[in-house]
Backbone bond lengths (Angstrom), bond angles and torsions (degrees), N, CA, C in turn:
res aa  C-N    CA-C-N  psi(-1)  N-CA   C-N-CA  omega(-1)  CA-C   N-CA-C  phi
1 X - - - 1.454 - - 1.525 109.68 -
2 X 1.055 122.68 131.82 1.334 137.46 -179.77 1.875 107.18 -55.83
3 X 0.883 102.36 160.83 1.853 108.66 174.86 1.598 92.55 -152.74
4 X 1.316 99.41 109.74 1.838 97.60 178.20 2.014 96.26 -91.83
5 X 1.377 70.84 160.16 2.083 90.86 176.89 1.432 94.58 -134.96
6 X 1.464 100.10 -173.77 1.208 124.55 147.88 1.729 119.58 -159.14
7 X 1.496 103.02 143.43 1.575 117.82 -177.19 1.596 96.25 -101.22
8 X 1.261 110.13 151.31 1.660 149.13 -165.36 1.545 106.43 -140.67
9 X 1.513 108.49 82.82 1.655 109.59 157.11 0.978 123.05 -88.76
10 X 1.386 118.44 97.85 1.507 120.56 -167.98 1.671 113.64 -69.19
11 X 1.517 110.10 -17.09 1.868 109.66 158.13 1.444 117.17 -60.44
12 X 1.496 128.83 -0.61 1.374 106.97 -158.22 1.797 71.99 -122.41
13 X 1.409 128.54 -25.77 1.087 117.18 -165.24 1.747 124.76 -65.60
14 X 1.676 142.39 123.70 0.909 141.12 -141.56 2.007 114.93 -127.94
15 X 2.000 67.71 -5.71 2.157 85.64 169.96 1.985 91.37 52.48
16 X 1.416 111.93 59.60 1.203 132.45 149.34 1.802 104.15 -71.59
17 X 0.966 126.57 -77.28 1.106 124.80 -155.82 1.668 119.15 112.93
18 X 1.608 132.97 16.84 1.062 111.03 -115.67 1.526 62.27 -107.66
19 X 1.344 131.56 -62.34 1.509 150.27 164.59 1.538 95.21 0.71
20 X 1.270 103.87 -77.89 1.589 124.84 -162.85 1.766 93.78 -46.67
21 X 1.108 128.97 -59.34 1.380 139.87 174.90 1.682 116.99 -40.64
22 X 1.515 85.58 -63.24 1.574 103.61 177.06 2.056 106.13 -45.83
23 X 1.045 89.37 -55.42 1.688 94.98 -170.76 1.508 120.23 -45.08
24 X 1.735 84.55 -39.85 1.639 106.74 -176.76 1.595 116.34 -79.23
25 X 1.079 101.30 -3.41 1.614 95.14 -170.47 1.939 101.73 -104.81
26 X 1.617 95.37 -30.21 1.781 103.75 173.92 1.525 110.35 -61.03
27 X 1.368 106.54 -35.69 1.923 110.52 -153.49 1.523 96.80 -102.69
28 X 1.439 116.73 -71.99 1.266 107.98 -160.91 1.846 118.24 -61.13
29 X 1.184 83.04 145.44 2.024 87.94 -169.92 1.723 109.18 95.11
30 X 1.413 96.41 -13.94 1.858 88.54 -157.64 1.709 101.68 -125.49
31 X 1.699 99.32 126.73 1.542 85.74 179.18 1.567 105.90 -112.52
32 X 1.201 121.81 166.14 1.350 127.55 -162.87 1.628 111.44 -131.94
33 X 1.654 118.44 73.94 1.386 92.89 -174.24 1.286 121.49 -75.22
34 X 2.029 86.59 152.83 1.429 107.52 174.54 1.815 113.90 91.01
35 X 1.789 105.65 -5.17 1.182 106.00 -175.81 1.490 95.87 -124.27
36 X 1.311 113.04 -38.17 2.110 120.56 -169.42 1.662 106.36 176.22
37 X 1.308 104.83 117.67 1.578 104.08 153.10 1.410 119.42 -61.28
38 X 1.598 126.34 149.99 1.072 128.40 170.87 1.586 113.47 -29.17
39 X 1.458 84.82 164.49 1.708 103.50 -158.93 1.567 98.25 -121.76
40 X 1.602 99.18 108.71 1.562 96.29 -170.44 1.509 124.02 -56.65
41 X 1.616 161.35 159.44 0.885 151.77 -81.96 2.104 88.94 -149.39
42 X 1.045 90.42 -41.77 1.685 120.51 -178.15 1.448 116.60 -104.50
43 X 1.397 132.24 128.18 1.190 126.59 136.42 2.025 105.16 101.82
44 X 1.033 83.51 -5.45 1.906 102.30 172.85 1.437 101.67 -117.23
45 X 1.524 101.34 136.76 1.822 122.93 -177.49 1.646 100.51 -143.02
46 X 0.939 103.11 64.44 1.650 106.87 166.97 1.619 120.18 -61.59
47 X 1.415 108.32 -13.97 1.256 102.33 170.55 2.118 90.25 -138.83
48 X 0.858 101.58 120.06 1.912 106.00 178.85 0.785 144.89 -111.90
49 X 1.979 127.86 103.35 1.602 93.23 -159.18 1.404 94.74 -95.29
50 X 1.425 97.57 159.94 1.633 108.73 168.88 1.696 119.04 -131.75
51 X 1.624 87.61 126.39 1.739 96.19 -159.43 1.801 114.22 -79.21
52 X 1.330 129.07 147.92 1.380 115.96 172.50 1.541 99.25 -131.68
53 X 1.268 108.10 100.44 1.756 93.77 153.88 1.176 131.02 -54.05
54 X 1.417 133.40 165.93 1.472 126.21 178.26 1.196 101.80 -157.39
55 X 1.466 117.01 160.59 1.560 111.71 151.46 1.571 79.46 110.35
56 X 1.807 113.00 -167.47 0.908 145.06 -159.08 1.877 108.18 -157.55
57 X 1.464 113.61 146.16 1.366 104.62 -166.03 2.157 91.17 -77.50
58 X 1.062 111.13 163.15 1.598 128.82 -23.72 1.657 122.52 -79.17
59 X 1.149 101.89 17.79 1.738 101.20 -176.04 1.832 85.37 -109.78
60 X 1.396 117.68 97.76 1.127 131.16 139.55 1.368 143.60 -124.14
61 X 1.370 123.94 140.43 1.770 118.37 -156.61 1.794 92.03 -145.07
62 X 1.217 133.77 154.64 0.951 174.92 106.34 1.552 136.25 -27.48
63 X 1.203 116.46 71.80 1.230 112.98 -149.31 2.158 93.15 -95.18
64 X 1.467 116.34 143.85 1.292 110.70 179.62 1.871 101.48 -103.46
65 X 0.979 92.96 155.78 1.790 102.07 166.02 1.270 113.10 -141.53
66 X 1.383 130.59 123.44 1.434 137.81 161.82 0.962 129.33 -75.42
67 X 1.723 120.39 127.66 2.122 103.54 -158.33 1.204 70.34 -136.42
68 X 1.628 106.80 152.10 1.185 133.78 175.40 1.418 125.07 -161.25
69 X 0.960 138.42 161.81 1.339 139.45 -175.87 2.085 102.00 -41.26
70 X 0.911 105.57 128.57 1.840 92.11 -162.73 1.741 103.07 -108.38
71 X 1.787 119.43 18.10 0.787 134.46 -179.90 1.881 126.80 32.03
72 X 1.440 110.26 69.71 1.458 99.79 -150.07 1.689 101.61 -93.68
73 X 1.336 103.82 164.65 1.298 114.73 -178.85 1.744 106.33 -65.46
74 X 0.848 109.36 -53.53 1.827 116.65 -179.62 1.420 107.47 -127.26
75 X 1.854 94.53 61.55 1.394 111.82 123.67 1.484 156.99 26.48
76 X 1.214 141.75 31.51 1.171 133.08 -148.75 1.478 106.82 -76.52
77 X 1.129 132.15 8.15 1.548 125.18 167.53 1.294 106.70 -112.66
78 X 1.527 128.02 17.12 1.074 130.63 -175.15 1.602 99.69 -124.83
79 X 1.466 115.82 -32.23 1.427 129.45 -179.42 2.162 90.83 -64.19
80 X 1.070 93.28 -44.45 1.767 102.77 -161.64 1.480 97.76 -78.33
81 X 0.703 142.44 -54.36 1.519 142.57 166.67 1.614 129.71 -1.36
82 X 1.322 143.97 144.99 1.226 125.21 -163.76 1.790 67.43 -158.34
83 X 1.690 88.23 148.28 1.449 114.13 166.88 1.794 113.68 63.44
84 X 1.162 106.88 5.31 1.890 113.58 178.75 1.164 95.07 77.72
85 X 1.596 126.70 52.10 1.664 109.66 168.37 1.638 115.59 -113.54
86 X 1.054 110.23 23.92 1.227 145.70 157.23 1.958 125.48 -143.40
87 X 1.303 126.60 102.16 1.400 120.48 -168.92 1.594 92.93 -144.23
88 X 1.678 93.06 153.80 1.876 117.18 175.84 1.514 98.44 -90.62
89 X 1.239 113.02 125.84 1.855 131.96 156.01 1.513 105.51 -56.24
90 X 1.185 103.03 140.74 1.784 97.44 178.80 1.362 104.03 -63.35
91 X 1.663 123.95 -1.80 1.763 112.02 176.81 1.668 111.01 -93.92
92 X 1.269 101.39 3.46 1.783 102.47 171.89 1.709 91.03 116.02
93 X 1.348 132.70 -25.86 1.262 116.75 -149.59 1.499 99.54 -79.68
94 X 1.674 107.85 148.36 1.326 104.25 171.30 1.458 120.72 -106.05
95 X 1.802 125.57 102.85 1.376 113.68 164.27 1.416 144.28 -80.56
96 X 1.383 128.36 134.06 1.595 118.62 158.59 1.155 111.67 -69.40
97 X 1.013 123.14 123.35 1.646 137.19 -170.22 1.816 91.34 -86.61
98 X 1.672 96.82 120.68 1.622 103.46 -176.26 1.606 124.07 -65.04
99 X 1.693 100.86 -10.12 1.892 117.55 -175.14 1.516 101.04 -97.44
100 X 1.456 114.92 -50.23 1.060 111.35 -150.54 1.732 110.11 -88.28
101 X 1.365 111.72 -12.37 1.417 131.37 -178.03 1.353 115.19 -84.66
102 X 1.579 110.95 -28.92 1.665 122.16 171.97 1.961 115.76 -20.02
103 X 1.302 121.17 108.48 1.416 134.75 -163.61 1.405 122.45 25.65
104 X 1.521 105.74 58.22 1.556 115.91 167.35 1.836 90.61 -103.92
105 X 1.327 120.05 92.97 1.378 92.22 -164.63 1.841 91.29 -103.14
106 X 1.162 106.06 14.81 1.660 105.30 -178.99 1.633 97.06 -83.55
107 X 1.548 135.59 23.00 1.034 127.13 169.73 1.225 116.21 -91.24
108 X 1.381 109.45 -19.03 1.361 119.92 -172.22 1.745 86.81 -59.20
109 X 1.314 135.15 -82.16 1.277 136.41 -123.93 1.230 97.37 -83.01
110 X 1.628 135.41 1.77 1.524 124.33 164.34 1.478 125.84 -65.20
111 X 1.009 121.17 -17.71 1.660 129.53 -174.14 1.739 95.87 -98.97
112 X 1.511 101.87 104.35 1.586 103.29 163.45 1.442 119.88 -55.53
113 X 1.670 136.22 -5.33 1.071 131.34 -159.03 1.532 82.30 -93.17
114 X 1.155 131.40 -59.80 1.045 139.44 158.42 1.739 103.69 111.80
115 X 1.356 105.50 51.08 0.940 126.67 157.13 1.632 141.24 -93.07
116 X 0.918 92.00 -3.67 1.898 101.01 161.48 1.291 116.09 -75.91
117 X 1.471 126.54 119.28 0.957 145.21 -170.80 2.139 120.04 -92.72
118 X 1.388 121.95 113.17 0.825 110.22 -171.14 2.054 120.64 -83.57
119 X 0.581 132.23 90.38 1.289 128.48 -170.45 1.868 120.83 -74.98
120 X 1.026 112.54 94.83 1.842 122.73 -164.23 1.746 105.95 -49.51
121 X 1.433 110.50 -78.26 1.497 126.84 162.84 1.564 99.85 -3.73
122 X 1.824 122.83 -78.70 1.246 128.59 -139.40 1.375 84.19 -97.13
123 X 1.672 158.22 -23.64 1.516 150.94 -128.43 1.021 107.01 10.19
124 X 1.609 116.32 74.06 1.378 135.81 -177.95 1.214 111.31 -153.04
125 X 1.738 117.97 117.98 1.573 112.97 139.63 1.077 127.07 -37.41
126 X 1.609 105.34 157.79 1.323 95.75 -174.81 2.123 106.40 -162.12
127 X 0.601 131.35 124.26 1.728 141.56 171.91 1.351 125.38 -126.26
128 X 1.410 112.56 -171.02 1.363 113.29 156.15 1.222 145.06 -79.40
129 X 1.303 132.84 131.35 1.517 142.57 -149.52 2.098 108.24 -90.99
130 X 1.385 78.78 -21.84 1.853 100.67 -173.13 1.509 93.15 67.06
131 X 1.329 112.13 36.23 1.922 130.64 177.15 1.420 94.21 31.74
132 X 1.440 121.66 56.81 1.451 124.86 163.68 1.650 102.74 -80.14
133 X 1.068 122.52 35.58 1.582 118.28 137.23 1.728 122.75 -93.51
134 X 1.431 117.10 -12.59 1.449 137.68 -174.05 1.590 109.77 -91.61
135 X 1.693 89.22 -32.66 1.572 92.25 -163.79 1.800 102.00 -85.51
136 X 0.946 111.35 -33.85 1.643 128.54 147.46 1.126 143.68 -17.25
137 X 1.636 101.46 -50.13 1.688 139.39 163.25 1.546 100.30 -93.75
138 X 1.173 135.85 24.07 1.214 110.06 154.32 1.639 108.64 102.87
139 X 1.590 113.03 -10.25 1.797 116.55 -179.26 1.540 91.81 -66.31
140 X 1.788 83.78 165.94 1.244 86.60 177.83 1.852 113.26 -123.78
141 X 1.248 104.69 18.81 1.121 121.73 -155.03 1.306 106.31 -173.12
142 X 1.572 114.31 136.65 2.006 108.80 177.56 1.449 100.76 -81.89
143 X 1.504 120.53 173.24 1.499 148.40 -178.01 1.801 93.34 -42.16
144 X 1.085 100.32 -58.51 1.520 111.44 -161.24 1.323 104.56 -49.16
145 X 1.382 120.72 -52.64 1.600 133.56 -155.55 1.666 89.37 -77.61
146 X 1.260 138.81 -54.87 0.993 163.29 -123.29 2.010 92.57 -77.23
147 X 1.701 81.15 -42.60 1.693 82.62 -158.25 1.649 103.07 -125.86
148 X 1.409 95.63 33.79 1.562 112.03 153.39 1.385 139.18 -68.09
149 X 1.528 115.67 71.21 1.758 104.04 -161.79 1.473 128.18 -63.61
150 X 1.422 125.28 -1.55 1.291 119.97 146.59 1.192 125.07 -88.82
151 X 1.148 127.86 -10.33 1.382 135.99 -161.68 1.938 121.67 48.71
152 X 1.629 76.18 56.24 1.499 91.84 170.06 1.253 132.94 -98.07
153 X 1.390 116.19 3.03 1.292 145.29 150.75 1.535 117.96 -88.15
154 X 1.514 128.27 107.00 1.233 148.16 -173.29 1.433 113.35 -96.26
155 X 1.174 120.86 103.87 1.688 110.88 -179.19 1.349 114.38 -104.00
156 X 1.326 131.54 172.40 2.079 116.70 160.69 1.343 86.48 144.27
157 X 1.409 103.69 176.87 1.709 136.31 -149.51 1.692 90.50 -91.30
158 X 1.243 124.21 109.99 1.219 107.24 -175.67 1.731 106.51 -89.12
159 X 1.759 119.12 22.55 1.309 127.02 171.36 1.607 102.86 -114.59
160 X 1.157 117.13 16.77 1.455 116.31 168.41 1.676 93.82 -100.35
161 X 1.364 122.39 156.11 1.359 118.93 174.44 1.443 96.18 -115.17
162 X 0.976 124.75 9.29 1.831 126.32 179.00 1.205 105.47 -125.92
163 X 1.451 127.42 23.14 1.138 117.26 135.26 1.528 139.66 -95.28
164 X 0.894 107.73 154.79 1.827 109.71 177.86 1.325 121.61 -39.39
165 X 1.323 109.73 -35.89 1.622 105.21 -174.04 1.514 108.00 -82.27
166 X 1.411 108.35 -45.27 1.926 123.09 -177.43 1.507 105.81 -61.17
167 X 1.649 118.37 -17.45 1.153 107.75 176.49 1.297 122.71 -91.88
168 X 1.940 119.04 -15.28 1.082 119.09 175.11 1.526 104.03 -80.76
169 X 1.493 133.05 -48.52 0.904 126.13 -157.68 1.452 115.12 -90.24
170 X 1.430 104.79 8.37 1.788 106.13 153.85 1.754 110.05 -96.50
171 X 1.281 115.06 -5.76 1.485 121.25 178.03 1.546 111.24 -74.80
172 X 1.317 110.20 -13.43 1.427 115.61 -161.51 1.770 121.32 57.03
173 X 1.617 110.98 41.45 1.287 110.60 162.75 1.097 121.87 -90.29
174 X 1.755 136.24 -6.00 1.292 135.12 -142.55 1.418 91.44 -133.91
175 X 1.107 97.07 151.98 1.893 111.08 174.42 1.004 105.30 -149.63
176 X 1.714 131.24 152.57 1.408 150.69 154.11 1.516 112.69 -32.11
177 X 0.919 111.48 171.66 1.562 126.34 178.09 1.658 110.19 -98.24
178 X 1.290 98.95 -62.60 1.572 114.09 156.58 1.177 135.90 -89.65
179 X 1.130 147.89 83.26 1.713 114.98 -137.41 2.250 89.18 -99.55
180 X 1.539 102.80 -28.35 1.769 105.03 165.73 1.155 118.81 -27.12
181 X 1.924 122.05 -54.39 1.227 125.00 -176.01 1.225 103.45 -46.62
182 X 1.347 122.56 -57.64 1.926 121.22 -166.18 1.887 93.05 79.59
183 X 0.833 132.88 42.10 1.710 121.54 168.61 1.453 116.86 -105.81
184 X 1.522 115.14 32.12 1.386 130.09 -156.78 1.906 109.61 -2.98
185 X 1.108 96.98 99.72 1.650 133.46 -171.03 2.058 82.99 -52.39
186 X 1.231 103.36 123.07 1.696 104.58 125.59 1.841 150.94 -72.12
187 X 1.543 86.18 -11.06 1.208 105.29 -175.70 1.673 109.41 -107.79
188 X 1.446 129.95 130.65 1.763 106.02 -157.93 1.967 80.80 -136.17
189 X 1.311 105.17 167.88 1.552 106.67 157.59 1.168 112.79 -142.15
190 X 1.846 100.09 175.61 1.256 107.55 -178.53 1.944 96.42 -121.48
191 X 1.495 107.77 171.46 1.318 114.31 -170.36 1.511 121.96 11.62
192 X 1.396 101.47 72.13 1.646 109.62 163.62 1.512 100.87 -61.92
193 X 1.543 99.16 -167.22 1.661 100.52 -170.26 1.624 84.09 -122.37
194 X 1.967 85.97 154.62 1.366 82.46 -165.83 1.920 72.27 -153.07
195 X 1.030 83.97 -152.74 1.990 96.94 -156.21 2.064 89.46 -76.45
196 X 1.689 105.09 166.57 1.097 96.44 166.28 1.574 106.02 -154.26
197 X 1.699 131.59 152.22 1.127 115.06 176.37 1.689 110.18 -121.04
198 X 1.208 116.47 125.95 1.386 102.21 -166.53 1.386 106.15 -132.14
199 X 1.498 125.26 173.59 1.937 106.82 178.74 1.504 80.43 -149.86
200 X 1.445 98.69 -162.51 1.876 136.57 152.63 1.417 124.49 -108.82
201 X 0.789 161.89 130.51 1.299 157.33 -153.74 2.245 99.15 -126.55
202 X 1.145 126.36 127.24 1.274 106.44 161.95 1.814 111.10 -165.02
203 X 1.009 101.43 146.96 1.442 122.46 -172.23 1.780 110.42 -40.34
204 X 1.385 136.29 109.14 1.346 116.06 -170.79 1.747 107.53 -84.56
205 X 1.190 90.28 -26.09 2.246 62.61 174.05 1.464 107.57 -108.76
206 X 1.531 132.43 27.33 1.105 122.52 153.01 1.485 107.54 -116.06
207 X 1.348 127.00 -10.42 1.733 126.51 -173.39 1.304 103.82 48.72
208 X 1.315 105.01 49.64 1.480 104.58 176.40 1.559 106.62 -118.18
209 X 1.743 113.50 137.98 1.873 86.67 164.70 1.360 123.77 -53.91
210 X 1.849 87.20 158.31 1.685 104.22 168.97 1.482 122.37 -77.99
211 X 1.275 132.59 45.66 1.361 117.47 -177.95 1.494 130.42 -61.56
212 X 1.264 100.85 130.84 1.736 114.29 -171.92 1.438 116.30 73.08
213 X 1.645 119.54 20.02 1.556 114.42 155.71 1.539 119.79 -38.69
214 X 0.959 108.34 169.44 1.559 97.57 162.84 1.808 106.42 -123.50
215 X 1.245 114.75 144.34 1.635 134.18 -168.93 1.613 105.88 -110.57
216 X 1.127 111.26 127.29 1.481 110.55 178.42 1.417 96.67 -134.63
217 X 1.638 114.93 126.81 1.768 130.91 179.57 1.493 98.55 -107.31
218 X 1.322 103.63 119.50 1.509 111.56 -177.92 1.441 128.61 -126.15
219 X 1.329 129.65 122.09 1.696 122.62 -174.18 1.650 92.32 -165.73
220 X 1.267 99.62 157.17 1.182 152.89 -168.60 1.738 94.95 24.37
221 X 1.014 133.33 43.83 1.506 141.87 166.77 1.665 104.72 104.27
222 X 1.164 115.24 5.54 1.713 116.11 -170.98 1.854 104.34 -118.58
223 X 1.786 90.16 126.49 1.885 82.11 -165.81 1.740 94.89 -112.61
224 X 1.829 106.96 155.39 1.536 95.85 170.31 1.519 88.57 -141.18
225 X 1.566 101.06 140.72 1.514 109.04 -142.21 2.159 86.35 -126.30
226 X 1.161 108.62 103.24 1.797 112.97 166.03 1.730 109.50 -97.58
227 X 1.367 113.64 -179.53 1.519 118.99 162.82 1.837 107.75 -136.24
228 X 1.207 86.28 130.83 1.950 87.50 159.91 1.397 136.02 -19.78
229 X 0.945 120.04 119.04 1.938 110.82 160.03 1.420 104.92 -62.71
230 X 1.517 89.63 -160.21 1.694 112.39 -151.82 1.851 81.62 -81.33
231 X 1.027 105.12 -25.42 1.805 119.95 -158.57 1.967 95.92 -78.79
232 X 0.894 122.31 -24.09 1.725 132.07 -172.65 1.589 94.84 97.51
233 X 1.467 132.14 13.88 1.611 121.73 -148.12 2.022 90.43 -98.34
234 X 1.325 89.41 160.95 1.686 95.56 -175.44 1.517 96.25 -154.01
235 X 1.340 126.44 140.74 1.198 127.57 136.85 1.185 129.65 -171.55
236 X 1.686 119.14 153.45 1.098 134.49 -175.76 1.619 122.73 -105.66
237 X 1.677 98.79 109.84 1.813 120.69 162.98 1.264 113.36 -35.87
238 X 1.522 93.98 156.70 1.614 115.95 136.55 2.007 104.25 60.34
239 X 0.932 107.93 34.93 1.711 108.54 -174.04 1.305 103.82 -82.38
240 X 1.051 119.92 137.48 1.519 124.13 142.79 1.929 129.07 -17.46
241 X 1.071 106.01 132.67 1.708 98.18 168.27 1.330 100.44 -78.97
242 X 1.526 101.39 166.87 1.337 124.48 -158.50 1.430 140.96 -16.99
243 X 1.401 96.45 71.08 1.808 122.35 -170.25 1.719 92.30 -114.83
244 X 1.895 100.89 124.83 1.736 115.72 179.72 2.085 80.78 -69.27
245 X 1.601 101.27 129.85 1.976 113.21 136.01 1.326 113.96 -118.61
246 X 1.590 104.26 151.17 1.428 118.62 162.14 1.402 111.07 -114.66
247 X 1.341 90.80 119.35 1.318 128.05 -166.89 1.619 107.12 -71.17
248 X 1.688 133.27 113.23 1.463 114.36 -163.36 1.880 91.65 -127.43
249 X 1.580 121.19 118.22 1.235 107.18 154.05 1.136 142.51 -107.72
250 X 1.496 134.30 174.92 1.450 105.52 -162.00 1.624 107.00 -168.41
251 X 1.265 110.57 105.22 1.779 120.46 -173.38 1.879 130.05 -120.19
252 X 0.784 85.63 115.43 1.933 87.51 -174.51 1.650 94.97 -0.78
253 X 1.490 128.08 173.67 0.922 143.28 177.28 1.368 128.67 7.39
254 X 1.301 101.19 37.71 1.502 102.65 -159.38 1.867 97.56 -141.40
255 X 1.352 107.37 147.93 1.828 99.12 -177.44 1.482 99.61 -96.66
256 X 1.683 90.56 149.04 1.612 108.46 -173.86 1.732 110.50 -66.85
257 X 1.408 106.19 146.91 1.242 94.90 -162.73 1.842 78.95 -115.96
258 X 1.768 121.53 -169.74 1.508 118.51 -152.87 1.928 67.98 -173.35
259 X 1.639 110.68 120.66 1.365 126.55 130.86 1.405 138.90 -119.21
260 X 1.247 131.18 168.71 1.324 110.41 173.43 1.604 99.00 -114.62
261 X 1.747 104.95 161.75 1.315 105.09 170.84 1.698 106.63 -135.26
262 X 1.358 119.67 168.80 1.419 110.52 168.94 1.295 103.87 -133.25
263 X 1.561 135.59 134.84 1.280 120.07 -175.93 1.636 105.08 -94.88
264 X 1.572 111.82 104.20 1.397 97.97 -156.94 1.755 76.59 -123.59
265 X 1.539 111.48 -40.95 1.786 112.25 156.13 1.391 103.98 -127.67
266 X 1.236 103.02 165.85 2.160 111.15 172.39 1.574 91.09 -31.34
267 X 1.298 107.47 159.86 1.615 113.99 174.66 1.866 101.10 -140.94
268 X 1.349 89.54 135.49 1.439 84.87 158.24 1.751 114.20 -131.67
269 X 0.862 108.82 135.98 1.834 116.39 -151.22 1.330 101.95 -73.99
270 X 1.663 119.73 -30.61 1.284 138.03 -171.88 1.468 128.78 96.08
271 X 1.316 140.42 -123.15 1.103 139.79 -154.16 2.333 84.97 -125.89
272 X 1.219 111.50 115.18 1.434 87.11 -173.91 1.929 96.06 -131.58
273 X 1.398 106.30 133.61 1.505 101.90 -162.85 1.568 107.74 -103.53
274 X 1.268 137.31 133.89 1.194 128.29 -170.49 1.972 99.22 -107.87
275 X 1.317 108.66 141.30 1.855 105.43 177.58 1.746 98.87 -106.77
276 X 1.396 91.90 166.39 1.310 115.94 168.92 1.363 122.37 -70.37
């Protein structure tokens, strides 16, 4: 029996919106018995992006994340549930049953992701279905995935091992969102956002950039070593929160210079000039 997932590479993600659209154009207006009543027009995000700025001017970026119902194996709105108004499909998916859920609206607040959606009109919870009415008919893929133009949305049988998704997430590229909850997530990602340290590098008696210095990030005996662009620009992903680096640079004819950083937020070191 199949167990569908879905993977979230937040590198491929470009905060299109296209998902968010997609979702909205399947649900709202359209009811699906036995899978979801319509999806009100307002105020429901069954698929969500959520934006994070980072950084410091002028090195600032925007990182997007897509949250969605993350369909977990052990469930806590399914553990909480009375009468099957919340239940797991033998393919992993988790539905609110649109009859049996009718003004239990204390379902909403069991999912720490906090993606259950309360809908007033219908006195119905309400989420994502992973449009297992499509997948039903024969789709092979929900709305969302479908109309992903990077294809940063990953869908597939995570009990096939020849699929794309079973192969990343036996590679150990993918991680939870929460991993505290413990509700072993169906839904996993890749490059969340995480701390970053970045500078300028430039020549002090020519004020010229440093292109192709070399950058070495160093702590607790483990070094990760980049080089400059054409721009003097350098930086290093994905860091740890609040871990002290000393920052080491280093250019032909030029003396090594030594900063420290703390990843306590993204850092950008600034404009940093090395002399002869």
């Amino acid at each position: 029996m199949a167990r569908y997932g879905m993977v979230i590479n937040i590198n491929r993600c470009s905060g299109c919106y296209n998902c968010q659209l997609a979702c909205k154009d399947e649900h709202c207006g359209h009811d699906y018995p036995g899978y979801s009543a319509a999806q009100p027009i307002t105020g429901h995000f069954w698929m969500k992006i959520n934006e994070k700025e980072r950084g410091q001017y002028p090195k600032v970026k925007v990182a997007f994340t897509p949250l969605t119902c993350q369909h977990c194996k052990d469930a806590i709105c399914v553990k909480s549930s009375q009468d099957g108004a919340v239940y797991r499909r033998k393919d992993g998916i988790v539905i609110i049953d649109p009859v049996k859920a009718k003004g239990k609206k204390e379902i909403v607040s069991t999912c720490p992701y906090r993606v259950i959606y309360w809908n007033e009109e219908e006195n119905l919870p309400q989420k994502c279905t992973l449009c297992a009415h499509l997948l039903d008919q024969g789709w092979k893929v929900p709305r969302c995935v479908e109309l992903c133009p990077t294809e940063a949305l990953i869908f597939g049988d995570l009990h096939d091992p020849k699929s794309e998704i079973a192969k990343l997430v036996a590679s150990g590229a993918t991680e939870v969102l929460h991993p505290e909850y413990g509700m072993k997530e169906n839904v996993t990602y890749i490059g969340l956002p995480r701390k970053f340290i970045a500078g300028t590098i430039a020549y002090e008696d020519t004020d010229q950039c440093a292109g192709g210095a070399s950058v070495t990030l160093s702590s607790k005996g483990k070094d990760l070593k980049t080089k400059t662009d054409n721009f003097g620009d350098f930086e290093f992903e994905g860091l740890p929160d609040n871990t002290e680096y000393e920052v080491k640079i280093e250019a032909k004819g030029y003396k090594p210079k030594k900063l420290s950083a703390k990843t306590v937020t993204d850092t950008y070191l600034g404009v940093v000039k090395i002399a002869k």
